[in-house]
LUMZAFI-652888 format. One record per atom (N, C-alpha, C): residue in one letter; x, z, y negated. Coordinates in steps of 0.05 Angstrom, whole numbers, plus 5000, padded with zeros to 4 digits. Each point is the difference from the previous one (the first is absolute). Layout:
N
AXZY...
***
This chain:
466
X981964617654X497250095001X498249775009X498150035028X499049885000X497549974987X499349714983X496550015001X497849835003X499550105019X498049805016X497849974981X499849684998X498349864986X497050214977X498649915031X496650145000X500750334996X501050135016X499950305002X501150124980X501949874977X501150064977X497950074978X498849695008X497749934963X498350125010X499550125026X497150174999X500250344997X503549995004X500750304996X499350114971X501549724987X500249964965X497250074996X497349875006X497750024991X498250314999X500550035035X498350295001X502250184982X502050064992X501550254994X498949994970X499149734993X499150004965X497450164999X498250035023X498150244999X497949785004X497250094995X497649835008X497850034977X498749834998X498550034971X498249865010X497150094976X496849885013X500549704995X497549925026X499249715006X497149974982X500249824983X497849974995X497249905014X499549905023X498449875005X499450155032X497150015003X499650105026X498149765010X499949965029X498749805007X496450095014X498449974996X497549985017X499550025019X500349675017X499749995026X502649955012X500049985019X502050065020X501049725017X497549845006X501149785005X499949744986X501149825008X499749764980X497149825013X498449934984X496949845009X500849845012X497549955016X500749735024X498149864991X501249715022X498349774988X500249655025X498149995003X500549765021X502549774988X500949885011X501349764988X500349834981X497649915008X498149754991X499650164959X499150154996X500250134974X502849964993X501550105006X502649994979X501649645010X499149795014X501349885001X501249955016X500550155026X501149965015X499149905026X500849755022X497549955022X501550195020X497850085016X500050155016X502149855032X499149774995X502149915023X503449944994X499950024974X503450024991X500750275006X498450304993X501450235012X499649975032X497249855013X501750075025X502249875013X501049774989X501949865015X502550264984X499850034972X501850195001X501250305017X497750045002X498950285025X501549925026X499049685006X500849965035X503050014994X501249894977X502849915005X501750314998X498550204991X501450194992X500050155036X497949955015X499350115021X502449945024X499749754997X502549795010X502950195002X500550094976X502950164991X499850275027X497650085008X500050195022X501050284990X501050054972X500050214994X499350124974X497949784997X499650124972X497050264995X500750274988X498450085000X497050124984X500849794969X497250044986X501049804979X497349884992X500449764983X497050054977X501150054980X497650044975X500649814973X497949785002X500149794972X497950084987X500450054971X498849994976X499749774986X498449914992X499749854973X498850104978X499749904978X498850074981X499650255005X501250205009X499250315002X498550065019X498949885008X498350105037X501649895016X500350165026X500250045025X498349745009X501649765007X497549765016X501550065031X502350135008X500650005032X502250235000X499250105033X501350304999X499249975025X502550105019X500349965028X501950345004X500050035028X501650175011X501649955034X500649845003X501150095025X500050225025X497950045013X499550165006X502950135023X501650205014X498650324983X500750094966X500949844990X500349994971X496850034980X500350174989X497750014977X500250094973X497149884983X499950074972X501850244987X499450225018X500350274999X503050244996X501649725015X502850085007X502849964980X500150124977X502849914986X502249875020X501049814985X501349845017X503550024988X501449975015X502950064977X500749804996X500349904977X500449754977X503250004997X502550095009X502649934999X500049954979X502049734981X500449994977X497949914981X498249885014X497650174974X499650194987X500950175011X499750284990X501150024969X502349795000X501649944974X499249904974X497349835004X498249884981X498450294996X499450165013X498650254986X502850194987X501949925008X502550284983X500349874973X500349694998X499849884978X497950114976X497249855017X497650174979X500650264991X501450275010X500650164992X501549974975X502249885002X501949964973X498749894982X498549775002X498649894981X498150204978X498250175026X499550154983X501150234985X501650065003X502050204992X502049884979X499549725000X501049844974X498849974980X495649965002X498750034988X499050364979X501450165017X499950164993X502450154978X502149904999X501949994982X501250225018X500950035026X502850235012X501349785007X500949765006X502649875001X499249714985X501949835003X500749674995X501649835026X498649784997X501549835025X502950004990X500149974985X503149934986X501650244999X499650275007X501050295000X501649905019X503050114998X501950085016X499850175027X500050015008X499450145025X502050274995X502650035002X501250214991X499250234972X497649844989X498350194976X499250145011X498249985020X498150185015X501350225026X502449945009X501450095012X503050224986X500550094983X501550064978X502150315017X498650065018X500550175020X501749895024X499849785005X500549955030X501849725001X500249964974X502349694999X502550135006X503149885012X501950045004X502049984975X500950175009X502350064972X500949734984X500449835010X500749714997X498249795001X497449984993X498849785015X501049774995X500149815018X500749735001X498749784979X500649774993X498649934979X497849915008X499249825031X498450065006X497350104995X500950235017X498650254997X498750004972X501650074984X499249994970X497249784983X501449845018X498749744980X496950005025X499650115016X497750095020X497250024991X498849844986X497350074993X498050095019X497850084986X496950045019X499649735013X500249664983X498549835008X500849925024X503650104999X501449905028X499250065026X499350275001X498550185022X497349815006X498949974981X497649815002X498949735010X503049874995X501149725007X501750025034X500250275001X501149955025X502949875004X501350144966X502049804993X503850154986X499550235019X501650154992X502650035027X499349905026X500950045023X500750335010X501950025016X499950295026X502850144997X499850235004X501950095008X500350265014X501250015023X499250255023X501250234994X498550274980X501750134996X496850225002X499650224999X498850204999X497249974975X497450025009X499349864974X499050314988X499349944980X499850254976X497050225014X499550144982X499350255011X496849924998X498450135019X496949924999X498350034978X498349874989X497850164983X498050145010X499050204985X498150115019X496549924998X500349884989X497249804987X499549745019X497949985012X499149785018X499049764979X501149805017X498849734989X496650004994X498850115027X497649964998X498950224987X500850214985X498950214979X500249854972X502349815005X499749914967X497949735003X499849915018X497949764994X497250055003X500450175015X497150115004X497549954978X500150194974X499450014980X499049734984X503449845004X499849714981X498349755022X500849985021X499049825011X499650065025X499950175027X497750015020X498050084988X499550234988X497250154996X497949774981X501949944977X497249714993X499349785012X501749975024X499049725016X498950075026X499650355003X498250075015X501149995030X503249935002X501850085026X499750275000X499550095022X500750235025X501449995023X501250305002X501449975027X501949934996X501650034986X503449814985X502050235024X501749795011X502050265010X502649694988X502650194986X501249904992X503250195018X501349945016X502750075026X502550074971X501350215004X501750034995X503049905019X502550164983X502249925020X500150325007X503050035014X500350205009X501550184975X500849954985X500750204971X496349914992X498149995004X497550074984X499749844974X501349765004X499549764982X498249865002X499149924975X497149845014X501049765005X498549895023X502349715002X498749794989X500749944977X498649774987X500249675000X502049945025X499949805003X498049925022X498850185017X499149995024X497750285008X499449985019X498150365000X498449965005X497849874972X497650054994X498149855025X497750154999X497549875019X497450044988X498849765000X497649884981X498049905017X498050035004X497849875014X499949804989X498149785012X500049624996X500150004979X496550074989X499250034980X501250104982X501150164994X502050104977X501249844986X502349875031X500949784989X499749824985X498149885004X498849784982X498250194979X500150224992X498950084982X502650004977X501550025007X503050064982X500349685002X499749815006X500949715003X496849924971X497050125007X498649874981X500650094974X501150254996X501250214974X501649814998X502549895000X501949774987X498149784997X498149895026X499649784987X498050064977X498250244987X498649934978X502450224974X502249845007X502350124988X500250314989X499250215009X500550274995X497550105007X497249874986X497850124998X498349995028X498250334991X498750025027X497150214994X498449865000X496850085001X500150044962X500849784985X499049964977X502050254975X502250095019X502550224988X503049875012X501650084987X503249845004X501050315016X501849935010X501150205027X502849824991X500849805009X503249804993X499249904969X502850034987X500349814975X499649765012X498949794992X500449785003X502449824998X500950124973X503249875005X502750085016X498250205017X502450095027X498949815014X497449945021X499749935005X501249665001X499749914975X501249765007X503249925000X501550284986X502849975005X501050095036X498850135005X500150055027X499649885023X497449854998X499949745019X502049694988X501049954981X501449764986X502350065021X501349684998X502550095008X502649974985X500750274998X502350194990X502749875004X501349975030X502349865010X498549875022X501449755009X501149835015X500950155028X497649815017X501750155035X500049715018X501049804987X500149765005X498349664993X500749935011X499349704983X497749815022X499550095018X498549815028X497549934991X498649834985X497950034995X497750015022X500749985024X498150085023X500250285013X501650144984X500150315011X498550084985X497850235009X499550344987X501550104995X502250005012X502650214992X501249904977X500049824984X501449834981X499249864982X498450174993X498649954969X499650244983X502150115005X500050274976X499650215006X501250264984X499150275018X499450204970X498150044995X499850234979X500850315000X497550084989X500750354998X498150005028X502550035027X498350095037X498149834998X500149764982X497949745018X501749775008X498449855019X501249765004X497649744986X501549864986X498849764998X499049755017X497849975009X500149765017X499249744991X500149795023X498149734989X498149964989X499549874986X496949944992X499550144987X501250224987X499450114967X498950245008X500850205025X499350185008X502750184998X498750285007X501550255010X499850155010X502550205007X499050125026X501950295004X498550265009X501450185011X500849975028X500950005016X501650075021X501250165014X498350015034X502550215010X500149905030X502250105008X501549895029X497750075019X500549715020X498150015018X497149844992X499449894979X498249884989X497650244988X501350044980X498350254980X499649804976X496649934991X499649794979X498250164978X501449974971X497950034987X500949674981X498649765001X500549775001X497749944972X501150034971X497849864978X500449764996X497649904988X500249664998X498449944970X501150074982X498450014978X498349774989X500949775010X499149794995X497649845015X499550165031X498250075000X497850285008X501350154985X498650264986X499150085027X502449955014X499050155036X503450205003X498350115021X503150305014X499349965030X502150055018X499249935032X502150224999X499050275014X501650305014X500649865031X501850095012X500949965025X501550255011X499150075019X502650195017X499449965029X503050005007X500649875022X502750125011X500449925032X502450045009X502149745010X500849764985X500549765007X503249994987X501049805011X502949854994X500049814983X497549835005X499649774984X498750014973X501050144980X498550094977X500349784986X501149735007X498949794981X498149855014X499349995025X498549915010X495650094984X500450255001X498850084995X498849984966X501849934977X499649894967X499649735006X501349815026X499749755009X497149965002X499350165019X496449945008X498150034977X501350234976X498249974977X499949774988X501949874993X500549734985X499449815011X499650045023X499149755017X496449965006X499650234999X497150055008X497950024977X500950324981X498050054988X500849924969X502349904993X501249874972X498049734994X499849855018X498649764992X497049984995X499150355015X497349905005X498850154977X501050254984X498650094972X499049824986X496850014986X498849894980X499950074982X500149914972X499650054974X496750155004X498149895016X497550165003X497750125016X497950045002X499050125020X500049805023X500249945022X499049865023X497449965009X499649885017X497349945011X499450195018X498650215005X500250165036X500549875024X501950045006X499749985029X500250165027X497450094999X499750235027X500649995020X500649795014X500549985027X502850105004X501249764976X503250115009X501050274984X497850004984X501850344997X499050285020X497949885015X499650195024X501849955021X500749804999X502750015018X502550014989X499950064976X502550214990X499950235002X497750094997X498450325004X501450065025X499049845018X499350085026X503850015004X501749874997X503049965004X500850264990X499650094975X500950204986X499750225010X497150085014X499350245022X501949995021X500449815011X500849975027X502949914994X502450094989X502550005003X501050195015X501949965025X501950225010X502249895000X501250335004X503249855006X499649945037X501749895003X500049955031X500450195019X497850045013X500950225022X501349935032X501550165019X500949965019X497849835017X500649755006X497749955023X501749975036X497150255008X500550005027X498150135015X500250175019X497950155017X500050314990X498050135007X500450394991X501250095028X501049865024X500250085017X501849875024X501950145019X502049825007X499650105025X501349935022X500449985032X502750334992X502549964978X501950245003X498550274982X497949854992X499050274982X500550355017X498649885019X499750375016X501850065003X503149865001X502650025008X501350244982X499849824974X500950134974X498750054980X496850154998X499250064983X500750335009X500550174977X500250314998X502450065005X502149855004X503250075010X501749934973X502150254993X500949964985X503349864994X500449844991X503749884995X501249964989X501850114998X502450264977X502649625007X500850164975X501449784985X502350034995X503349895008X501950064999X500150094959X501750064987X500849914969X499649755003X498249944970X500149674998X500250054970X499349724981X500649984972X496450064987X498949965019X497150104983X499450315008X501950115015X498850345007X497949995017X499049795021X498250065010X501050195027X498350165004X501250295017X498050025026X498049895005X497950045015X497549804994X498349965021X497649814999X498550085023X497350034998X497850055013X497849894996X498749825017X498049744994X497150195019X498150024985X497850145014X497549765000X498450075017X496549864996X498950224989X498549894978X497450084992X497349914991X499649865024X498149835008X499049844985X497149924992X499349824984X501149964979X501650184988X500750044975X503349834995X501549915031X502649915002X501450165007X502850075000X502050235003X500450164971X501850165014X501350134979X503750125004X501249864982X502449985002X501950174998X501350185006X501250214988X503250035005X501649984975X502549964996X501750224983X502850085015X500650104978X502449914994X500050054969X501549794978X503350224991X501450025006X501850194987X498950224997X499550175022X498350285001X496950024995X499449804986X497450004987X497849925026X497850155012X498949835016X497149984991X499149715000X497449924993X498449905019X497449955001X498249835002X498349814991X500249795010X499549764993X496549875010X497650004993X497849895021X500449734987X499449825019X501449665010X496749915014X498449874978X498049875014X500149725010X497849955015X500749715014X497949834996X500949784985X497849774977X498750204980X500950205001X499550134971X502650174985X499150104974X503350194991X498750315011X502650085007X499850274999X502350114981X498650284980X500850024984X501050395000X501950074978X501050245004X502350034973X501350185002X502650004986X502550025010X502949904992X502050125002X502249785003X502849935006X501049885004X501249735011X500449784987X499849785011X502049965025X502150135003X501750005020X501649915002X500349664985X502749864998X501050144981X499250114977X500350034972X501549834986X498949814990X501349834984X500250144981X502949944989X500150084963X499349844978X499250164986X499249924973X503549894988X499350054975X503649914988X501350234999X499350335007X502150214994X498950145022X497949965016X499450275017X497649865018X499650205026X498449925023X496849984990X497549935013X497550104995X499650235004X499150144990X498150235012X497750035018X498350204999X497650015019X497849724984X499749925016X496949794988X498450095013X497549824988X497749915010X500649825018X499450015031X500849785019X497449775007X500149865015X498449885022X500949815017X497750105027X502649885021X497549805018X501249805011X498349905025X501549915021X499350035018X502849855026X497749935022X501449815018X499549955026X501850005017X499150015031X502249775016X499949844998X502349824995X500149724998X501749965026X499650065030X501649965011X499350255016X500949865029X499150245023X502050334996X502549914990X500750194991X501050074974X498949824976X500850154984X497349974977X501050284982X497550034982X502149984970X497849854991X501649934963X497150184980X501450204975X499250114985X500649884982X498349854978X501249934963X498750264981X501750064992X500150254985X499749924968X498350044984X500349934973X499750254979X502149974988X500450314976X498049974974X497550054999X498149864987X501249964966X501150215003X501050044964X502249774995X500849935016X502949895000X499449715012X502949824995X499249675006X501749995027X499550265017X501749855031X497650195015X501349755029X498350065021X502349985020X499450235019X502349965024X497849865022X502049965023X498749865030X502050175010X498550075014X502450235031X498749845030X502049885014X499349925027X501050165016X498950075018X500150265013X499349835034X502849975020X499949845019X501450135026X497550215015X500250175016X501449885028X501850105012X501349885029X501850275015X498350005019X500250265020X500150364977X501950104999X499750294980X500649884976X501749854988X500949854981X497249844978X500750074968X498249844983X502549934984X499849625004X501849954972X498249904969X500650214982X499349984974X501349814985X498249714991X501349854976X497250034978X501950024976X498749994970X501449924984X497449854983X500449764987X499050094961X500450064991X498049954971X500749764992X497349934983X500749714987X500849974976X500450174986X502449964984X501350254993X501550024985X502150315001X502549844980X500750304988X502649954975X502850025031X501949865004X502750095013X499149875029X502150035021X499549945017X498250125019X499249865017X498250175024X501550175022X499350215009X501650175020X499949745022X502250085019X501449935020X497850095019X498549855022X499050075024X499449785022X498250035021X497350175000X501650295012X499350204998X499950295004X499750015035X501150235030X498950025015X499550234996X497950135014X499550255008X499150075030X499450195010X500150025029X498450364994X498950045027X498350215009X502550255000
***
């Protein structure tokens, strides 16, 4: 029998049923506050800001101190507005579930795992097996085995937290991904706007409590962030300073949820600050690097002096983030050649079946592709996004399954007398494709790139022909 870690203890949780939250929250967002008030100088977040910019893919960055909001950026076409999918973050919220469902007296960390399962253990279980607690699942400390995993619950992750902890911290909009047996996937799934994030990062740091009512025991809280087992000895790694209940321990007396691709909910209790991050990057130590380097040294024990200048030119930085768009012309010498003609595609590994590149004048083109039967359109602005729904096209996978339809945005140019490049960004999600598209007589050869992705990348560039 297999049982996967997260998807087990959250099966365990919802099937125990759902019971009232005590605490409802007010307002909705967390107060803001210039810098200079809580301590922080305004030119330490922007060198933090520039270095994060530097990374070229990062897409929102929100620091708290003392409980206000002193910086909050978006990457533009990225915004406030957009749940973002948090990968194994998602796992520091399946945790909070157990916790509370520990406070509530339906299980114990120390429960057997085969207690709760009394139906579905094998005639024999292994000793193993047996000796299998909740904490192991928790610890990430039970290891794998590839066999069929047990039957779905029919209770969503996000119906049971709802109650206990989105609705009092005033999250909306929660979408939490199942698998394909209708499991909730609790190692991974969930999507959280910035803000949220660091709203569930300020909830730990004022250890459970939230608007003057407890939502977390406190003493989950701190068994949960502690570290539990050992994931090595480097004292210059993040990765190797301890792993709790789905947290990681880092340097400098901090902690942190996590998810692939640079998904941050990053506490620092010591100084009573949270930094949210989501992003689509490789270098996710690079990125805890720039915190420690930048904004670790510069917290004060107290208020600061104002300084307006440079926090108007943090202002002004924080407005004005993009991701990088194609630079080139709206317009080529082969345009009239091959705009409106369409080019069908032998079988390839991404299913692309057809492509048709149109003008629609001031506004840029509009792209239209079909994907494994599916055919979409794409509008592709130029030095601006153009925006729409539906499929990213490479489809990178997640860890069990493709994307679905998103929220897109696209901008392209020619970069080149004959060829035109589109960066495609899946707003919800931490990838962005690039399609070069490099027209020569009836013939377009298609190469795509995303910048990051689980497995290898398909085999190309693609031809197609009239």
């Amino acid at each position: 029998m297999k049982l996967p870690h997260l998807a087990i203890v959250l099966r365990m949780v919802l099937a125990l049923g759902t019971l009232h939250a005590g605490v409802e929250a007010a307002a909705s967002h967390l107060p803001r506050s210039t810098p200079e008030r809580q301590g922080v100088p305004p030119g330490a977040l922007l060198d933090f800001v520039e270095a994060l910019d530097r990374m070229d893919q990062v897409h929102s960055v929100m620091v708290v101190r003392h409980g206000h909001v002193v910086a909050e950026g978006w990457w533009a076409p990225y915004d406030a507005a957009t749940p973002h999918e948090l990968y194994s973050l998602s796992k520091s919220f399946t945790s909070t579930a157990v916790g509370l469902a520990v406070a509530e007296g339906l299980l114990g960390v120390d429960d057997p795992v085969l207690k709760h399962f009394p139906g579905e253990a094998p005639a024999s279980p292994g000793p193993n097996l047996q000796a299998m607690r909740i904490r192991d699942l928790l610890t990430m400390t039970t290891g794998h085995q590839d066999e069929p995993p047990v039957a779905p619950s029919l209770v969503s992750a996000r119906s049971f937290l709802e109650p206990r902890l989105f609705r009092p911290l005033g999250i909306t909009g929660v979408r939490w991904d199942t698998n394909f047996q209708g499991v909730s996937l609790g190692g991974y799934g969930l999507r959280l706007k910035t803000e949220d994030i660091a709203k569930f990062g300020q909830l730990l740091l004022q250890r459970g409590r939230w608007d003057g009512g407890r939502v977390l025991p406190e003493g989950w809280v701190r068994e949960a962030t502690s570290k539990q087992v050992s994931n090595g000895s480097n004292p210059g790694s993040d990765w190797e300073q301890g792993y709790g209940f789905q947290f990681w321990r880092c340097r400098h007396g901090a902690y942190r949820g996590d998810g692939a691709f640079g998904q941050y909910c990053v506490v620092l209790p010591e100084q009573d600050a949270v930094v949210a991050i989501t992003s689509g990057v490789n270098d996710m130590a690079g990125q805890l690097n720039h915190l420690w380097a930048t904004l670790l040294p510069a917290f004060a024990k107290g208020p600061l002096k104002a300084d307006a200048a440079t926090r108007a030119r943090l202002e002004r930085r924080l407005l004005g983030l993009q991701v990088p768009m194609p630079p080139g012309r709206a317009t080529s010498p082969t345009a009239a050649n091959v705009l409106g003609h369409t080019y069908r595609f032998e079988t390839n590994a991404i299913g692309l079946e057809a492509l048709r590149l149109e003008d629609s004048g001031p506004e840029g083109w509009v792209l239209t592709r079909t994907i494994s039967g599916r055919t979409e359109s794409l509008r592709c602005g130029h030095g601006r996004w153009g925006t729409g729904t539906g499929h990213l096209g490479d489809t990178p996978r997640g860890p069990t399954r493709p994307l679905g339809e998103e929220s897109l945005a696209a901008s392209a140019a020619w970069t080149s007398d004959d060829t035109w490049t589109v960066k495609v960004c899946a707003l919800g999600t931490p990838f962005q494709t690039t399609h070069t598209l490099r027209f020569q007589g009836g013939e377009v050869r298609v190469a795509t790139r995303t910048q990051v992705r689980f497995g290898a990348a398909p085999a190309g560039p693609l031809t197609g022909r009239r």
